[in-house]
N, C-alpha and C positions, 0 to 999 in steps of 0.2 A: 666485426669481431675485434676489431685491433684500431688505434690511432695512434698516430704515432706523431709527435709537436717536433715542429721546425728546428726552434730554438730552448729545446727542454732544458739545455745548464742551466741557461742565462735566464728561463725561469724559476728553476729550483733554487738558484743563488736568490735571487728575490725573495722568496717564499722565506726560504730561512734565514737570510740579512731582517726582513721584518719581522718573524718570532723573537730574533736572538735581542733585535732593539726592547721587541717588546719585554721580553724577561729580563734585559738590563736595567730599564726603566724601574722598575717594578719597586726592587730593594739594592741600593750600591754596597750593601753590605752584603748579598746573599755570594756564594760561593758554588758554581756548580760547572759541571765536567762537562768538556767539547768532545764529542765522537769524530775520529778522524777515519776515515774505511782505508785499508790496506787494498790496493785493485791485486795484490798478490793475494790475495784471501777471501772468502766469503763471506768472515764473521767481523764485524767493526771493530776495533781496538778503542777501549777507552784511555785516554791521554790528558791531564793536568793541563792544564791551558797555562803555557808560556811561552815562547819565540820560534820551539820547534814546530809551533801548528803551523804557523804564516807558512816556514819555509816550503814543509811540508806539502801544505794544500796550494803555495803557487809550483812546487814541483810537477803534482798532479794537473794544474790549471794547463800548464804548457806540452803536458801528453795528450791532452783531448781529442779527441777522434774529430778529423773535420766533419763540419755540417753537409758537405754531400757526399761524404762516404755512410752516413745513419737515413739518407732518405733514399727512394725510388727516384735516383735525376739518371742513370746510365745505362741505358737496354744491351748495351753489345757489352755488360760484365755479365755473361750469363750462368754464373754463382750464385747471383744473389746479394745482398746488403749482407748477410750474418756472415759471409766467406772474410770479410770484411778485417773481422775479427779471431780469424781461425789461423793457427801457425801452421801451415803448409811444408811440410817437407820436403825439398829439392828430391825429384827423381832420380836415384841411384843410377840407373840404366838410361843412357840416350836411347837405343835402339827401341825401347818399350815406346818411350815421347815419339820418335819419327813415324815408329808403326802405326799408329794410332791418329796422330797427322797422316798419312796415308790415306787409312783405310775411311778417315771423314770428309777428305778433301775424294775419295773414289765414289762414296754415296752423294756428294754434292753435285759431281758429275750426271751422274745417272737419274739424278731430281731433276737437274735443269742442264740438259747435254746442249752445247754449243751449237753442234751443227742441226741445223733446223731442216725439216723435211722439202724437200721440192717441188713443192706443190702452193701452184698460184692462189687455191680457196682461202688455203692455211695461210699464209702469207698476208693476204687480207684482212681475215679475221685478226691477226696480230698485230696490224696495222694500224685499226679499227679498236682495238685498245689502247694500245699506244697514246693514239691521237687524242681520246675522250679520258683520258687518265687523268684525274686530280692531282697536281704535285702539291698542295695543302696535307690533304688524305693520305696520299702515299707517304709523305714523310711520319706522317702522325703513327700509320702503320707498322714503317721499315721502323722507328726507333721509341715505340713506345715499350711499356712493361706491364706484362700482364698481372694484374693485381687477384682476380677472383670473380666467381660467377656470383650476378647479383641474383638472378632466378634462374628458370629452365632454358632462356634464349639470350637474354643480355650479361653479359660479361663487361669488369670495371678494368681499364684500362688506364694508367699515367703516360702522358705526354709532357716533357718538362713539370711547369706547376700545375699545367689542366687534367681533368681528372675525367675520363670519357664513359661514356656505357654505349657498346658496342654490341648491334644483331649479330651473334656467331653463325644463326644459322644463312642470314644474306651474305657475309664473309666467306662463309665456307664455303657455299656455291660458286662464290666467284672467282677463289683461289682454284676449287677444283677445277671448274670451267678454263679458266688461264693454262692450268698445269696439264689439263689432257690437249690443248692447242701447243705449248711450246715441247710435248711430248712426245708429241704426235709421232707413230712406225719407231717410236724407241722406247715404247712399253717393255716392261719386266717379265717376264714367264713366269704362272704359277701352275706346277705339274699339281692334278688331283690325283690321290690314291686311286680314286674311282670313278673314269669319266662319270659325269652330268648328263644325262639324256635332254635332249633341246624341248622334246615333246612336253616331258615333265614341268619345264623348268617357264613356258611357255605357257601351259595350263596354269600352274601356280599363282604364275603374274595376271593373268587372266581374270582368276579367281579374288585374285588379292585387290583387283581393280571394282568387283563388282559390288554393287550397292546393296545385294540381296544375296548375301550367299546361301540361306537357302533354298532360293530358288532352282529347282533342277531341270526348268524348262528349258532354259538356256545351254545347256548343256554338249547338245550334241552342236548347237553352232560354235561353242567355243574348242569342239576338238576339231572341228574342221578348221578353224582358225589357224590353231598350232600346228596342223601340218601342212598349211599351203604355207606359212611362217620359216615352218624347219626343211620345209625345200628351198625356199627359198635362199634358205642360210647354207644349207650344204651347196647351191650354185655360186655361191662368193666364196668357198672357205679361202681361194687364194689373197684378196682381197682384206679379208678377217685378218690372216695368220702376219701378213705385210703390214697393214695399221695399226692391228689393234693386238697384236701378238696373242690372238685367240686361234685353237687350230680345231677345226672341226672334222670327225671323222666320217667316210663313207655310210656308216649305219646311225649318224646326228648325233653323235657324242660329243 
């Protein structure tokens, strides 16, 4: 949708250093106006060509936005390139800045909590990443910029000057994977208005797995399923409620 060039003055300067020779060329008698653009205005100013353009346009030459403030080179600005450009007003209020510092360094926490559960399996499993971890990959990851989805799975990623296309959907799996390991018995609670019936919810996935839905011979084996399933879950709910902050009640809600 967009490109955006490296070095776009120093090609526009080219661009029109070769029309303006070429119009010079042409007639040394011809007489015709330099457009100078005002960057305090949106409409060009036409201006008489004499000593005030040079100064002019090297005054401008020496305000130019550097070349890696106008591309994707810095993931941890995360503004954006156009913030770039934007006059930011000093916050009035400290206390508003610290709150706010707070309350993203409290959810940082709770994303990835320090202390890691006590349990040898989980320990392993983290280990067992750890060890098979790419630090090529990882870096490409931890300080790239996400550019945009190219279709319905891969997404265009910059890394310095390389320009990646990434599976979001293998990505995602693997962050989620990582994140319920380093999460692990420090899950979040989400109260429903209306417990969930396990039966229900049991059946569903059931249903949602079968190849024929509809079929209705299968039927009665799939609700014997879901309740040797939802005994079985009401016999762990202490288990559930410790790991995985799920609380199951007496009647498999």
């Amino acid at each position: 949708r967009e490109v955006s060039l490296l070095n776009q003055e120093i090609i526009i300067e080219k661009m029109q250093s070769a029309v303006e020779s070429k119009l010079r060329s042409t007639s040394e008698a011809m007489l015709f106006q330099e457009k100078v653009v005002d960057p305090t205005s949106s409409s060009p100013v036409a201006t008489t060509k004499d000593s005030s353009i040079n100064t002019s346009a090297s005054g401008m030459k020496s305000q130019k936005v550097p070349v890696s403030k106008m591309v994707r080179t810095d993931s941890r600005d995360p503004a954006g390139r156009l913030h770039a450009y934007l006059q930011v007003k000093p916050p009035s209020n400290y206390e508003q800045s610290s709150s706010l510092t707070s309350v993203r360094s409290s959810i940082r926490q709770r994303r990835n909590p320090k202390e890691s559960v006590d349990l040898t399996s989980i320990e392993e499993l983290i280990d067992d990443i750890e060890k098979n971890c790419h630090s090529v990959l990882l870096d490409i990851v931890t300080h790239c910029t996400y550019i945009g989805m190219a279709d319905d799975v891969f997404a265009l990623l910059q890394h310095n000057t390389q320009l990646y296309l990434a599976n979001v959907v293998n990505l995602s799996k693997e962050l989620m994977y990582q994140q319920v390991l380093r999460r692990f018995a420090h899950f979040n609670a989400i109260q429903l208005s209306d417990p969930a019936p396990l039966l229900e919810l049991i059946m569903m996935a059931l249903k949602e797995e079968d190849l024929d839905p509809e079929c209705n011979e299968k039927d009665e084996l799939k609700e014997k399923i879901a309740e040797m399933n939802t005994e079985l879950l009401k016999t762990k709910t202490e288990m559930l409620e410790e790991y995985f902050c799920i609380y199951v009640d007496s009647d498999g809600n």
